[in-house]
N, CA, C and O atoms as a GROMACS GRO file, in nm:
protein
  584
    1UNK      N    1   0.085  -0.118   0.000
    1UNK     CA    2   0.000   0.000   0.000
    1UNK      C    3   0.090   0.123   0.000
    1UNK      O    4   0.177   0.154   0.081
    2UNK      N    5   0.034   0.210  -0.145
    2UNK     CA    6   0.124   0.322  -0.117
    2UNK      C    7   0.102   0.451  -0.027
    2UNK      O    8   0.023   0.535  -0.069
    3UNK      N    9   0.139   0.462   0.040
    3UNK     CA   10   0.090   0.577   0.158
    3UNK      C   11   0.154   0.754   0.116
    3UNK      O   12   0.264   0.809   0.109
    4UNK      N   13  -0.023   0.801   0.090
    4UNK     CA   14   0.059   0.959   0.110
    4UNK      C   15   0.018   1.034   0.260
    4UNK      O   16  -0.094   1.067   0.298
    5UNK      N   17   0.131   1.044   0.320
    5UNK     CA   18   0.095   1.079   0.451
    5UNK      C   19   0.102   1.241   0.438
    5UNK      O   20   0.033   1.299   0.523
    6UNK      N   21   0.161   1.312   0.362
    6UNK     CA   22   0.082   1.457   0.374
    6UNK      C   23  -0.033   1.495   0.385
    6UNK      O   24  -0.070   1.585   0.461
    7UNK      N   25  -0.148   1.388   0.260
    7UNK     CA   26  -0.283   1.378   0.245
    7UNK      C   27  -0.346   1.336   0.342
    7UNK      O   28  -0.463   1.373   0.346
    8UNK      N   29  -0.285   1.221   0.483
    8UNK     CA   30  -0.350   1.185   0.565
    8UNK      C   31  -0.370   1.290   0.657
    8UNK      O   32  -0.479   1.331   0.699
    9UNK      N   33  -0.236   1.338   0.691
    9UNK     CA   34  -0.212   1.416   0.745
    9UNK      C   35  -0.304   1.541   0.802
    9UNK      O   36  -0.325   1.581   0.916
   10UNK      N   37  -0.369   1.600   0.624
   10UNK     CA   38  -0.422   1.711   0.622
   10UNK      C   39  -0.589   1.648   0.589
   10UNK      O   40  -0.642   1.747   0.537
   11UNK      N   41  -0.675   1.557   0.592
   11UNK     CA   42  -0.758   1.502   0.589
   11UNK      C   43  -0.782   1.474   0.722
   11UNK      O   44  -0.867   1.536   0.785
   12UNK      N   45  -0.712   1.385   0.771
   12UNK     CA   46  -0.753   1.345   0.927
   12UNK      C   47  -0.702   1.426   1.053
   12UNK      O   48  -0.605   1.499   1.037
   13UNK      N   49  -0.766   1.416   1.188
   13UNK     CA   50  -0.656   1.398   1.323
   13UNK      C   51  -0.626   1.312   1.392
   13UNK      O   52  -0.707   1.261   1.469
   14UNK      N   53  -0.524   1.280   1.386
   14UNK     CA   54  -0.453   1.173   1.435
   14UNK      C   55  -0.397   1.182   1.529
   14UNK      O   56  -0.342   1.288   1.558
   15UNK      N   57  -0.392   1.038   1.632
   15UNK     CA   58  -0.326   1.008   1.763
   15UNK      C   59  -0.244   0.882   1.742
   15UNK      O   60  -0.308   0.780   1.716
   16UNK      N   61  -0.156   0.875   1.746
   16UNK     CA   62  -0.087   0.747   1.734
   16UNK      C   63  -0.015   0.717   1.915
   16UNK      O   64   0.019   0.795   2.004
   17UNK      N   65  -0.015   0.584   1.904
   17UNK     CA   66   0.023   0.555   2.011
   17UNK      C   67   0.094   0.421   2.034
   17UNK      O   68   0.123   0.370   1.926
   18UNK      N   69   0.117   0.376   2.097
   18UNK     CA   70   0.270   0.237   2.150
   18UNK      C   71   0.146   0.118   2.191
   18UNK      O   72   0.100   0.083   2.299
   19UNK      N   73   0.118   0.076   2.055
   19UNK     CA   74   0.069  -0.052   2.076
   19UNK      C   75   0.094  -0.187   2.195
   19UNK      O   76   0.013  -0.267   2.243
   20UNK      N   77   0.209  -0.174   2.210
   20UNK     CA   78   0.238  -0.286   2.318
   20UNK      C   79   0.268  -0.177   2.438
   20UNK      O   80   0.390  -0.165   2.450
   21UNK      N   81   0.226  -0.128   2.491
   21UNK     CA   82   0.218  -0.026   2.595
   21UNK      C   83   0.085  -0.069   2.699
   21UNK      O   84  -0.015  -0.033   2.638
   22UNK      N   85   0.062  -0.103   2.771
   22UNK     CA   86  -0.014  -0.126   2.841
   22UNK      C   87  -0.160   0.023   2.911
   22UNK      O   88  -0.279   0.024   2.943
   23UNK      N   89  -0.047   0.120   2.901
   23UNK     CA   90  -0.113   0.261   2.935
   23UNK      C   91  -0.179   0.284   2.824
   23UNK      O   92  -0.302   0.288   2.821
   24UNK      N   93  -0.088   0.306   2.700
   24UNK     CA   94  -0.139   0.307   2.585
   24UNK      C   95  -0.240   0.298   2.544
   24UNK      O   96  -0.313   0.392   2.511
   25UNK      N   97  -0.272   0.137   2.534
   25UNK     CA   98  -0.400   0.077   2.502
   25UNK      C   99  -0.550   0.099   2.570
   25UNK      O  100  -0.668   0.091   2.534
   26UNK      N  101  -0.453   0.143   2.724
   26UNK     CA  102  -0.613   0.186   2.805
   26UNK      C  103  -0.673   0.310   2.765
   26UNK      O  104  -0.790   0.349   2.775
   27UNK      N  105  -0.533   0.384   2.698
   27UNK     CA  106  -0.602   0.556   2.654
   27UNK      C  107  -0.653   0.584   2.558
   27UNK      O  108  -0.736   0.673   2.539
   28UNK      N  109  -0.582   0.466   2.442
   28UNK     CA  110  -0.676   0.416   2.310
   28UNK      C  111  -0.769   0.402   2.322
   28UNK      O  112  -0.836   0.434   2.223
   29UNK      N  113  -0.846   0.347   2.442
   29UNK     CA  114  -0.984   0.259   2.454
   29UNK      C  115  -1.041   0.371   2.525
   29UNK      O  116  -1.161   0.375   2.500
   30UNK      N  117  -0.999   0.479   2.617
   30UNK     CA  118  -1.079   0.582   2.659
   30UNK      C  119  -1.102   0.685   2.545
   30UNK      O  120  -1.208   0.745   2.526
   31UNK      N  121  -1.028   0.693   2.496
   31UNK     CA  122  -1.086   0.752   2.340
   31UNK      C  123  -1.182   0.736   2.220
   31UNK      O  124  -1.243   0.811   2.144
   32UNK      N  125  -1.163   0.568   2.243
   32UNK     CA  126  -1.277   0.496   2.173
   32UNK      C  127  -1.402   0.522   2.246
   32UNK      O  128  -1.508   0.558   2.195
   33UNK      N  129  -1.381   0.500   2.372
   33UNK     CA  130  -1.533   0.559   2.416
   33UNK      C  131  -1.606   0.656   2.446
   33UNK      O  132  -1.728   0.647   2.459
   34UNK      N  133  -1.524   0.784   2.465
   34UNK     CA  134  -1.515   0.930   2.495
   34UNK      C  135  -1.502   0.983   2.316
   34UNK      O  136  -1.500   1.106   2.315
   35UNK      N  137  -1.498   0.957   2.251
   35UNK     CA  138  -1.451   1.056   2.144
   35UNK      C  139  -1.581   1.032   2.093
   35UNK      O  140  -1.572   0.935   2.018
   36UNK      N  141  -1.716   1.080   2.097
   36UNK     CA  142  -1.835   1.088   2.007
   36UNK      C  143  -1.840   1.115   1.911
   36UNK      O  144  -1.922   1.052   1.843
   37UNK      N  145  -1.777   1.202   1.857
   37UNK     CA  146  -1.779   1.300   1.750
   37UNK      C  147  -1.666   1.228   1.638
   37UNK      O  148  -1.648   1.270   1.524
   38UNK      N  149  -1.616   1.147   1.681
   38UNK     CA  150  -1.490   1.096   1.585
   38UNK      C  151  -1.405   1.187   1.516
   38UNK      O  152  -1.355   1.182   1.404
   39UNK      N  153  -1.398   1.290   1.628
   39UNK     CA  154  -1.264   1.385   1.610
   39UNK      C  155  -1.120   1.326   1.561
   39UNK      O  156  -1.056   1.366   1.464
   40UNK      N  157  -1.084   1.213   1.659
   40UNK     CA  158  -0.957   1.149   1.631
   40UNK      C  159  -0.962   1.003   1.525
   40UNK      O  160  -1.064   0.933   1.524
   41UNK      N  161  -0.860   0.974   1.454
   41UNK     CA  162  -0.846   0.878   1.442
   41UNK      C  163  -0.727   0.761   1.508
   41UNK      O  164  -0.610   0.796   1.490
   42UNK      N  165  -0.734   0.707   1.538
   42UNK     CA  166  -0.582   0.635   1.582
   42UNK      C  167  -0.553   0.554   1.489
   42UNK      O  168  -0.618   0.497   1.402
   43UNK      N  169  -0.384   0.557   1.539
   43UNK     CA  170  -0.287   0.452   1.457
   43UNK      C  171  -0.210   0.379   1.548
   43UNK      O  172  -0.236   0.426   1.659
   44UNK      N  173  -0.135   0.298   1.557
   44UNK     CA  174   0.002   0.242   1.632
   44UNK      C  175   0.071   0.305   1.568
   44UNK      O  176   0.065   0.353   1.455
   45UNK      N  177   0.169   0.303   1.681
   45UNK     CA  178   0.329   0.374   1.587
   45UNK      C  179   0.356   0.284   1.553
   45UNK      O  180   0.446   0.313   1.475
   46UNK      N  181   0.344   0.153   1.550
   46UNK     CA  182   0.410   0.011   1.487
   46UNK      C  183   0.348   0.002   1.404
   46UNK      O  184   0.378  -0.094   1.334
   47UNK      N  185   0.243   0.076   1.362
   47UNK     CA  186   0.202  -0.028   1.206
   47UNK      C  187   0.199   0.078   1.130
   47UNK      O  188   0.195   0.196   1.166
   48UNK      N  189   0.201   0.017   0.973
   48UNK     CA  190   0.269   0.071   0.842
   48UNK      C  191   0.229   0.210   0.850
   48UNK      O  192   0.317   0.296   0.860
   49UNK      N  193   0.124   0.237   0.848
   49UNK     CA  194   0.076   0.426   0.883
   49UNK      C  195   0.171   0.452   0.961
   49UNK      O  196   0.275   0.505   0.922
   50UNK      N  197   0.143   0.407   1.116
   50UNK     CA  198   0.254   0.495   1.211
   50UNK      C  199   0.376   0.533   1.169
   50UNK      O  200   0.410   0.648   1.142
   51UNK      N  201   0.448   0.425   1.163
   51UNK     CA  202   0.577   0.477   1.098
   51UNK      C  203   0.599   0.520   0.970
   51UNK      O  204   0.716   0.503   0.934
   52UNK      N  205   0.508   0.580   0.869
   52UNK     CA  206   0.530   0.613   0.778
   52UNK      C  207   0.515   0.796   0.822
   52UNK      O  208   0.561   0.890   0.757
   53UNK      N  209   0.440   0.802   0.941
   53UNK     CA  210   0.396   0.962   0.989
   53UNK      C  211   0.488   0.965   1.106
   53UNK      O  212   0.494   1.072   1.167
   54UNK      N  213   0.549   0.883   1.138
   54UNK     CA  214   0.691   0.889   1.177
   54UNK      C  215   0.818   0.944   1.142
   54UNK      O  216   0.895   1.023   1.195
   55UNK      N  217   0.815   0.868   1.020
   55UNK     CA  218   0.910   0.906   0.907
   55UNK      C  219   0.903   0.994   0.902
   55UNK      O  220   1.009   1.049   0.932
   56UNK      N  221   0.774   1.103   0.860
   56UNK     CA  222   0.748   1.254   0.787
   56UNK      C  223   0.800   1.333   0.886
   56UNK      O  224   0.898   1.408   0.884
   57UNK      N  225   0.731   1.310   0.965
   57UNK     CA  226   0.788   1.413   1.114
   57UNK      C  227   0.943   1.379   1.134
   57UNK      O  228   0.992   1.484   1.177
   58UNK      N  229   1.029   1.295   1.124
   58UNK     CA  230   1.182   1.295   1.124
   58UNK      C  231   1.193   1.200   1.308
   58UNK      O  232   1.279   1.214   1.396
   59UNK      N  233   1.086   1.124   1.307
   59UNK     CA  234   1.122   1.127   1.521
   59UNK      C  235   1.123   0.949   1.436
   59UNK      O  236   1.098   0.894   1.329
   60UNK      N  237   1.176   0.916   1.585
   60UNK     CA  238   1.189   0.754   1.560
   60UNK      C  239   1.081   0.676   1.547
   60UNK      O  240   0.963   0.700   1.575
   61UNK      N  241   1.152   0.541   1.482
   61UNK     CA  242   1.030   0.428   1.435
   61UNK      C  243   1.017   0.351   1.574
   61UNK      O  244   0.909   0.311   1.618
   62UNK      N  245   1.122   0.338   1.630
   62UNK     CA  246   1.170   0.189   1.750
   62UNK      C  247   1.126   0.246   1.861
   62UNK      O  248   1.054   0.192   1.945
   63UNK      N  249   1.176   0.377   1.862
   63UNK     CA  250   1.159   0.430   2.062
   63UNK      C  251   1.062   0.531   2.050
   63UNK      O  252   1.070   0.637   1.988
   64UNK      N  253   0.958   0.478   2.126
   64UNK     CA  254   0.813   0.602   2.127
   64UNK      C  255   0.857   0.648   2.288
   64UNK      O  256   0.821   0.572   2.377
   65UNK      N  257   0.898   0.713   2.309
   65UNK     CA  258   0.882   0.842   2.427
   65UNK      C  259   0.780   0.984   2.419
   65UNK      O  260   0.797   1.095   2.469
   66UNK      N  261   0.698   0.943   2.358
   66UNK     CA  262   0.537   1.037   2.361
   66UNK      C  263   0.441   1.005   2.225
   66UNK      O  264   0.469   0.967   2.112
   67UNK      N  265   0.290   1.046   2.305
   67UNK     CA  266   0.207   0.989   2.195
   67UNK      C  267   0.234   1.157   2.116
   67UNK      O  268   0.303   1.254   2.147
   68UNK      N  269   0.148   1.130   2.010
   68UNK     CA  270   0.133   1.182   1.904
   68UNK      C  271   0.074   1.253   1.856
   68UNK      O  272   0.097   1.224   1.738
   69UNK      N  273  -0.023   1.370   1.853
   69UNK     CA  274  -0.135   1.402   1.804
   69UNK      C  275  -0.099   1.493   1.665
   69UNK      O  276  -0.007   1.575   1.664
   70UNK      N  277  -0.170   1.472   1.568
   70UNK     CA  278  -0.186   1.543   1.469
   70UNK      C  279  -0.347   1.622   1.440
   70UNK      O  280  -0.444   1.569   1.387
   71UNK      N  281  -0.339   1.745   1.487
   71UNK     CA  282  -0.456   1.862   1.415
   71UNK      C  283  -0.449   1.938   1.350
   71UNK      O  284  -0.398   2.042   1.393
   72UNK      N  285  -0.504   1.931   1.187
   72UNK     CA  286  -0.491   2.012   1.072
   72UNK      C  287  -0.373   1.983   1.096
   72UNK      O  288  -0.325   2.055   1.184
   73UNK      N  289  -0.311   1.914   1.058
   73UNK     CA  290  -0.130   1.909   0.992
   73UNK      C  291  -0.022   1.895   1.114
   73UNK      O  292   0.082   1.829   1.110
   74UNK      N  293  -0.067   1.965   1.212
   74UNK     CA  294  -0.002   2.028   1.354
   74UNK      C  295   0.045   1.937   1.372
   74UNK      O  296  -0.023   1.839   1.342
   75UNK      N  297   0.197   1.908   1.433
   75UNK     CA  298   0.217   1.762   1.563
   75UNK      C  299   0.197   1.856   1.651
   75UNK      O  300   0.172   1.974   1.629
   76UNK      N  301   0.209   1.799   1.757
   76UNK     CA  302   0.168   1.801   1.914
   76UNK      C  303   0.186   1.699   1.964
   76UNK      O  304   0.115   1.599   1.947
   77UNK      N  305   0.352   1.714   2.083
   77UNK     CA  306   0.375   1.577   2.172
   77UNK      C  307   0.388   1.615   2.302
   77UNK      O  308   0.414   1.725   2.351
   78UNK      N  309   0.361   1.487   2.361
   78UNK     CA  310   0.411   1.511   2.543
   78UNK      C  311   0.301   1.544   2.590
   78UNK      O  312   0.200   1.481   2.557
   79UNK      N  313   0.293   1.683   2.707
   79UNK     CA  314   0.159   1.713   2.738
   79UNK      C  315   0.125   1.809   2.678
   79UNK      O  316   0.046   1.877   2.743
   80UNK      N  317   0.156   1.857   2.551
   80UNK     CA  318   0.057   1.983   2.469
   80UNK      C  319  -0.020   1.847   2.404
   80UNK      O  320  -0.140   1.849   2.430
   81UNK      N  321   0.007   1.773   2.353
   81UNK     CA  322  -0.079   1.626   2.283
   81UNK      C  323  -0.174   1.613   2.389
   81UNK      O  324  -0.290   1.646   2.366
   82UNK      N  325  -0.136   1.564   2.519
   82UNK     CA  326  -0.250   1.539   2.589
   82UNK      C  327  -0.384   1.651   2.637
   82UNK      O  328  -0.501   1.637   2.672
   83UNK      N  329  -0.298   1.757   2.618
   83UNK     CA  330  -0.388   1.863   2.665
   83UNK      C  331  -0.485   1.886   2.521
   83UNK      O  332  -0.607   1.879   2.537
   84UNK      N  333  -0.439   1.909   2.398
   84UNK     CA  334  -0.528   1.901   2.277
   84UNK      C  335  -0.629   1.801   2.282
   84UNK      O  336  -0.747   1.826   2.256
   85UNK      N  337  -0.593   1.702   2.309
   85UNK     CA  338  -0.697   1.572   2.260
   85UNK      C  339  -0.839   1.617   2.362
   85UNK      O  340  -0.956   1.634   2.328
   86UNK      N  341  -0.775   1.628   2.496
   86UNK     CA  342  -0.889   1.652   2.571
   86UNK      C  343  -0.959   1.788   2.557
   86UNK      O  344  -1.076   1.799   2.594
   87UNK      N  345  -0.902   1.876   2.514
   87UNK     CA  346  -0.986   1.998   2.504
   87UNK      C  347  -1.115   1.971   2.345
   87UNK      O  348  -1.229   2.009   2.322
   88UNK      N  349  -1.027   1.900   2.281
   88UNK     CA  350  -1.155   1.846   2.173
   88UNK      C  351  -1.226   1.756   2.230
   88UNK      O  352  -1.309   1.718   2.147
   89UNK      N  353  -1.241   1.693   2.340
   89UNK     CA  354  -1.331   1.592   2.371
   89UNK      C  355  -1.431   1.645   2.454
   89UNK      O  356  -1.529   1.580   2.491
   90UNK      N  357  -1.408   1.771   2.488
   90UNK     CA  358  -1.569   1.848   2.553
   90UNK      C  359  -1.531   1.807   2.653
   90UNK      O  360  -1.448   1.722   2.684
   91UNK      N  361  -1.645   1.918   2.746
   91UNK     CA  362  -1.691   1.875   2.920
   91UNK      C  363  -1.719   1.701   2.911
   91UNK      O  364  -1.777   1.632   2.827
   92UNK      N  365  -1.664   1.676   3.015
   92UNK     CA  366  -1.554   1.746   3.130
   92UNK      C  367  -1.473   1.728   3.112
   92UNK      O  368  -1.399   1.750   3.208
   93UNK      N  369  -1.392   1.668   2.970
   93UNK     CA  370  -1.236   1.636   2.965
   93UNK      C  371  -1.206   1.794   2.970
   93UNK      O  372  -1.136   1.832   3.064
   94UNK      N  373  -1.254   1.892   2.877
   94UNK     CA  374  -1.201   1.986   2.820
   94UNK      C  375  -1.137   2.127   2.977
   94UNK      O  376  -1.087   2.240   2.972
   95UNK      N  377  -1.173   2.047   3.073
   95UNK     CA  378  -1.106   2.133   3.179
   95UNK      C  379  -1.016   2.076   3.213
   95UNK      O  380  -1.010   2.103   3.333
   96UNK      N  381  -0.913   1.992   3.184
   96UNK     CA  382  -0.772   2.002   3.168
   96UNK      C  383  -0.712   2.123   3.093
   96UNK      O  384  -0.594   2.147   3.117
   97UNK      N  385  -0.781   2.206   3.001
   97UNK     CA  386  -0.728   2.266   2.955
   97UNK      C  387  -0.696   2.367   3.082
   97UNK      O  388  -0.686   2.480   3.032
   98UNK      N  389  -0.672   2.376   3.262
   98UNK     CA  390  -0.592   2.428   3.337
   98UNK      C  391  -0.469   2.424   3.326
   98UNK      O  392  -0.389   2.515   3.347
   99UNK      N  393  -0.442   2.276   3.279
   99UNK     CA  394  -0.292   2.263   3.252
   99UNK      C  395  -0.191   2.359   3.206
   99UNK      O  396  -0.076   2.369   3.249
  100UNK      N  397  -0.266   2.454   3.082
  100UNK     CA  398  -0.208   2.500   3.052
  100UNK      C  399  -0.109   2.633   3.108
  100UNK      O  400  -0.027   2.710   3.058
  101UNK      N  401  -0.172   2.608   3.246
  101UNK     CA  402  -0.138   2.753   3.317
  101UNK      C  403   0.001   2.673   3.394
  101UNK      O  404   0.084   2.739   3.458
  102UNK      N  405   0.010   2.549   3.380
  102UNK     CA  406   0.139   2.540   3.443
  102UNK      C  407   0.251   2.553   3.324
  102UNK      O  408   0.217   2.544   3.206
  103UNK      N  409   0.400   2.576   3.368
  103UNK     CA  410   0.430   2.614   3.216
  103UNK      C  411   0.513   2.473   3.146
  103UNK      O  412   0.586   2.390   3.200
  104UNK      N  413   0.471   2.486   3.020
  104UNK     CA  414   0.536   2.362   2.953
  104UNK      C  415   0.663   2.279   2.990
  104UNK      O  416   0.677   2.157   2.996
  105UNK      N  417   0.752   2.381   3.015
  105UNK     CA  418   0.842   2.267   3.084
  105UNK      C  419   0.856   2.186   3.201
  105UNK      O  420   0.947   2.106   3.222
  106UNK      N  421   0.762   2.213   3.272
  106UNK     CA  422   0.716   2.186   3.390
  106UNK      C  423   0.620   2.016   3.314
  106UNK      O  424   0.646   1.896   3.303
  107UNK      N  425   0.520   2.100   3.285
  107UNK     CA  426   0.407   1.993   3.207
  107UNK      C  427   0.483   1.883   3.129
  107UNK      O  428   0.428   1.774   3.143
  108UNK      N  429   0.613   1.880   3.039
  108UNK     CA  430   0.667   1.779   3.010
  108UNK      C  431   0.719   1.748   3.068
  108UNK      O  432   0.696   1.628   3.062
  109UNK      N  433   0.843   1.773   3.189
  109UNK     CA  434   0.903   1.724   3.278
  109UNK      C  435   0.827   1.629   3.328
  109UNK      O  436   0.876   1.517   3.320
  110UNK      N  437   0.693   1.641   3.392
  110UNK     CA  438   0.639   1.543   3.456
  110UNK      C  439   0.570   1.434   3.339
  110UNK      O  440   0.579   1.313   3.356
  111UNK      N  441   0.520   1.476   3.254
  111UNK     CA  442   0.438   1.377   3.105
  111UNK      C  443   0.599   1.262   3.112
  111UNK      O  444   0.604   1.140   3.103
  112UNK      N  445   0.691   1.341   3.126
  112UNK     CA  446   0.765   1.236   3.063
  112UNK      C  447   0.853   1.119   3.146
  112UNK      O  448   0.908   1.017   3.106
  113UNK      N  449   0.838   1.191   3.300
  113UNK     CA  450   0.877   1.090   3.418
  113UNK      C  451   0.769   0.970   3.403
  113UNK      O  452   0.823   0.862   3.422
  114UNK      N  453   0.592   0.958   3.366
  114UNK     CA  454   0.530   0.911   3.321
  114UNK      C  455   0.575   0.789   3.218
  114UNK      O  456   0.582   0.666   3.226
  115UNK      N  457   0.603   0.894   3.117
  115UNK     CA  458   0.598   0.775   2.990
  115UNK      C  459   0.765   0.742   3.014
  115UNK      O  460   0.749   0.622   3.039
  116UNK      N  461   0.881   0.758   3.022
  116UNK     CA  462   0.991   0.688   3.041
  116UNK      C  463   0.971   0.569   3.128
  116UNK      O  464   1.065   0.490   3.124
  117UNK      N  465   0.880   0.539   3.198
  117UNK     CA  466   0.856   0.465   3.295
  117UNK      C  467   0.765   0.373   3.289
  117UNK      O  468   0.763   0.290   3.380
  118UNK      N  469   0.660   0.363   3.170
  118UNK     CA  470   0.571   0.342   3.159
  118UNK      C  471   0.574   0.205   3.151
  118UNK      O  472   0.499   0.144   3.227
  119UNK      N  473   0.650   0.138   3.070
  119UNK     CA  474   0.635  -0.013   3.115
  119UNK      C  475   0.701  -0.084   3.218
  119UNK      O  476   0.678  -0.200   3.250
  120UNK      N  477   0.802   0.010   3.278
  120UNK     CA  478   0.831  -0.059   3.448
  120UNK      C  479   0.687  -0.051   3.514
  120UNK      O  480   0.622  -0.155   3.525
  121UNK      N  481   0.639   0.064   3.557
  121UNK     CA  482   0.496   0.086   3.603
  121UNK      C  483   0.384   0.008   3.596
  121UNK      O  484   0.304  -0.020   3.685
  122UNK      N  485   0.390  -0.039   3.431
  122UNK     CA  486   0.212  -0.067   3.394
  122UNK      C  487   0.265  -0.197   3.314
  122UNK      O  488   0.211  -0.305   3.336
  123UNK      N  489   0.371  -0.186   3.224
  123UNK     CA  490   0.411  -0.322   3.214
  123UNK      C  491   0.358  -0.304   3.054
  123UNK      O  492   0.336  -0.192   3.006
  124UNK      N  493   0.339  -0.456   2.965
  124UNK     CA  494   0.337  -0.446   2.802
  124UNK      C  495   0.225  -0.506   2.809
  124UNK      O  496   0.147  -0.517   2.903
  125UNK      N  497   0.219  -0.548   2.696
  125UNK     CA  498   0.121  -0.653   2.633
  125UNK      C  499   0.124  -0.684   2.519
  125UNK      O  500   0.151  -0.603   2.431
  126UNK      N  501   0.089  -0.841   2.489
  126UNK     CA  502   0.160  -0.863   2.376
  126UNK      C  503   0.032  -0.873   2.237
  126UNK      O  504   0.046  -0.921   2.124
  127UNK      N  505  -0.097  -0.804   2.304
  127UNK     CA  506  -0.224  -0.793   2.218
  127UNK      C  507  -0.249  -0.680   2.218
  127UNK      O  508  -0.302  -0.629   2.317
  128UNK      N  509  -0.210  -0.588   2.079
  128UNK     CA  510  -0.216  -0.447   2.062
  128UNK      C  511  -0.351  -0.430   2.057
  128UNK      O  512  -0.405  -0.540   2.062
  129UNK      N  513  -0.451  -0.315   2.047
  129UNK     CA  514  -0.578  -0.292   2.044
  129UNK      C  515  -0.571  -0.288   1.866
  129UNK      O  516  -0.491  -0.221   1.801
  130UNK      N  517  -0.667  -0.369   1.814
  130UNK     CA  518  -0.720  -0.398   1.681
  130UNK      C  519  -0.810  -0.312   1.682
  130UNK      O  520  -0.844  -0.265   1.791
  131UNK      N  521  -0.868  -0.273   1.569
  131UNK     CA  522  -1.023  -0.248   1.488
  131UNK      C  523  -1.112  -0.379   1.536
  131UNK      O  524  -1.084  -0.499   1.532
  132UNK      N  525  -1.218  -0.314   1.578
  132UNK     CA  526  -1.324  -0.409   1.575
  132UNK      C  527  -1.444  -0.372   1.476
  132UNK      O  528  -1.442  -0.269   1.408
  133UNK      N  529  -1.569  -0.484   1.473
  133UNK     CA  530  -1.674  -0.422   1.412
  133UNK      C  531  -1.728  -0.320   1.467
  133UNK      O  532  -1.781  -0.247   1.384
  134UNK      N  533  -1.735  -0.290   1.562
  134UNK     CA  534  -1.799  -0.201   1.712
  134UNK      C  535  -1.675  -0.070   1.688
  134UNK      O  536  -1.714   0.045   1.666
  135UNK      N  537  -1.587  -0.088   1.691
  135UNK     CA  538  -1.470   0.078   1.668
  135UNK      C  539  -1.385   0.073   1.568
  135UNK      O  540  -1.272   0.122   1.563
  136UNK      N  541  -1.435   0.020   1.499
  136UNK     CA  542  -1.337   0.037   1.304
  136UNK      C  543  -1.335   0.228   1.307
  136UNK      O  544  -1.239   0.289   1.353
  137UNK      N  545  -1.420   0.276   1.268
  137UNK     CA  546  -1.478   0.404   1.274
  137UNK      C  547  -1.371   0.500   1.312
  137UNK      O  548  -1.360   0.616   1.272
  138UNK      N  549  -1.273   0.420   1.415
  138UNK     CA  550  -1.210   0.534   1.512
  138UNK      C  551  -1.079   0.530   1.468
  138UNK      O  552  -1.001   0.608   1.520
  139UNK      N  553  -1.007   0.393   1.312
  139UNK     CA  554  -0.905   0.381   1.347
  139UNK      C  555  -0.870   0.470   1.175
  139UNK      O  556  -0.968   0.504   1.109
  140UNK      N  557  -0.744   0.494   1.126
  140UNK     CA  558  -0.708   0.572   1.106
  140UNK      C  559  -0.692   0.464   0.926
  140UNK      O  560  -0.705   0.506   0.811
  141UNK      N  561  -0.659   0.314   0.982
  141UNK     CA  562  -0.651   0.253   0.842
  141UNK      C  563  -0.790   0.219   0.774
  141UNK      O  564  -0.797   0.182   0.656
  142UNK      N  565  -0.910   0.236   0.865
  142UNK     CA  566  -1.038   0.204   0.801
  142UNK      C  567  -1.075   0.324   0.733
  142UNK      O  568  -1.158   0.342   0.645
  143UNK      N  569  -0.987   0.413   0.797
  143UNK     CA  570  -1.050   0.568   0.701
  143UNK      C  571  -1.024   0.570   0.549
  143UNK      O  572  -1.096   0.605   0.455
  144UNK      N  573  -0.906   0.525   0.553
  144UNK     CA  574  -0.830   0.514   0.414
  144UNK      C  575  -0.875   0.374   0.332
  144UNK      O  576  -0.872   0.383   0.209
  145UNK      N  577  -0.903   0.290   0.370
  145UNK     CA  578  -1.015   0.195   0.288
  145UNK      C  579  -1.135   0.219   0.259
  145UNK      O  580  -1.214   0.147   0.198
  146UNK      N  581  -1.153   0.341   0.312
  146UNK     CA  582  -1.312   0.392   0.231
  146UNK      C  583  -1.306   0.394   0.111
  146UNK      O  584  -1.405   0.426   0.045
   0.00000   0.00000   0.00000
C-alpha cells in the first residue's frame, strides 16, 4: 500500500500511540469511548501508517517516548498532545485545559517521568488494540479503505 501521509495528514486527526504499551491501550480505549464525535483517528506507531507519519515528522520508528497528536497538519507531543486531545473531547475532559497555566516545561518534565517509565509501572502486552466491528470508525486505516 502506497501511503501519502501529507494527504492523511491534512484530511484526518490523528493520535498514534505504543501498541504494546499497556497505558497506551487503556487511553486508546478511553478515546474509543469518549470521542463521540470521531474527532480522532488512531494509529500504532508500529504499524505501516505509524511509521510512515513517523518518518514525515523525522522522530523515531523503535523508541516512542510520547504519543502523538496530529490537528490540521499540527504535531503536538508530550503534554501539549495530551492537553489538545482533551480539550476536543468536551466537558468534562475539556477542563484540563488548566494545565495549561502550568508552564510547559514543567508539564513535560512530569508527562515524561510518566511515559519513560511506563512499562516498568504498567508493564506491556503482547495484544495491541485492533479495529473491531464495534470501533473500526475510530481507526485511522479504516479511514483510508473507504
Amino acid at each position: 500500500m502506497k501511503l501519502n501521509v501529507q494527504q492523511l495528514i491534512q484530511q484526518h486527526d490523528i493520535i498514534l500511540f505504543d501498541a504494546i504499551c499497556v497505558v497506551c491501550n487503556r487511553w486508546a480505549n478511553f478515546l474509543i469511548r469518549n470521542d463521540q464525535q470521531l474527532k480522532f483517528k488512531l494509529a500504532s506507531a508500529q504499524s505501516e501508517l505509524g511509521v510512515a507519519i513517523l518518518q514525515h515528522y523525522g522522530m523515531s520508528t523503535t523508541h516512542y517516548t510520547t504519543m502523538i497528536v496530529i490537528i490540521n497538519g499540527q504535531l503536538y507531543t508530550e503534554s501539549t498532545a495530551l492537553l489538545k486531545v482533551m480539550q476536543h473531547l468536551g466537558l468534562p475532559f475539556s477542563i484540563m485545559n488548566a494545565g495549561y497555566f502550568i508552564p510547559r516545561p514543567i508539564r513535560d518534565f512530569l508527562y515524561r517521568r510518566v511515559v519513560l517509565n511506563r512499562y516498568q509501572l504498567f508493564g506491556t502486552t503482547e495484544y495491541c488494540l485492533l479495529p473491531s466491528a464495534e470501533n473500526k470508525q475510530h481507526f485511522l486505516e479504516h479511514a483510508i479503505a473507504e
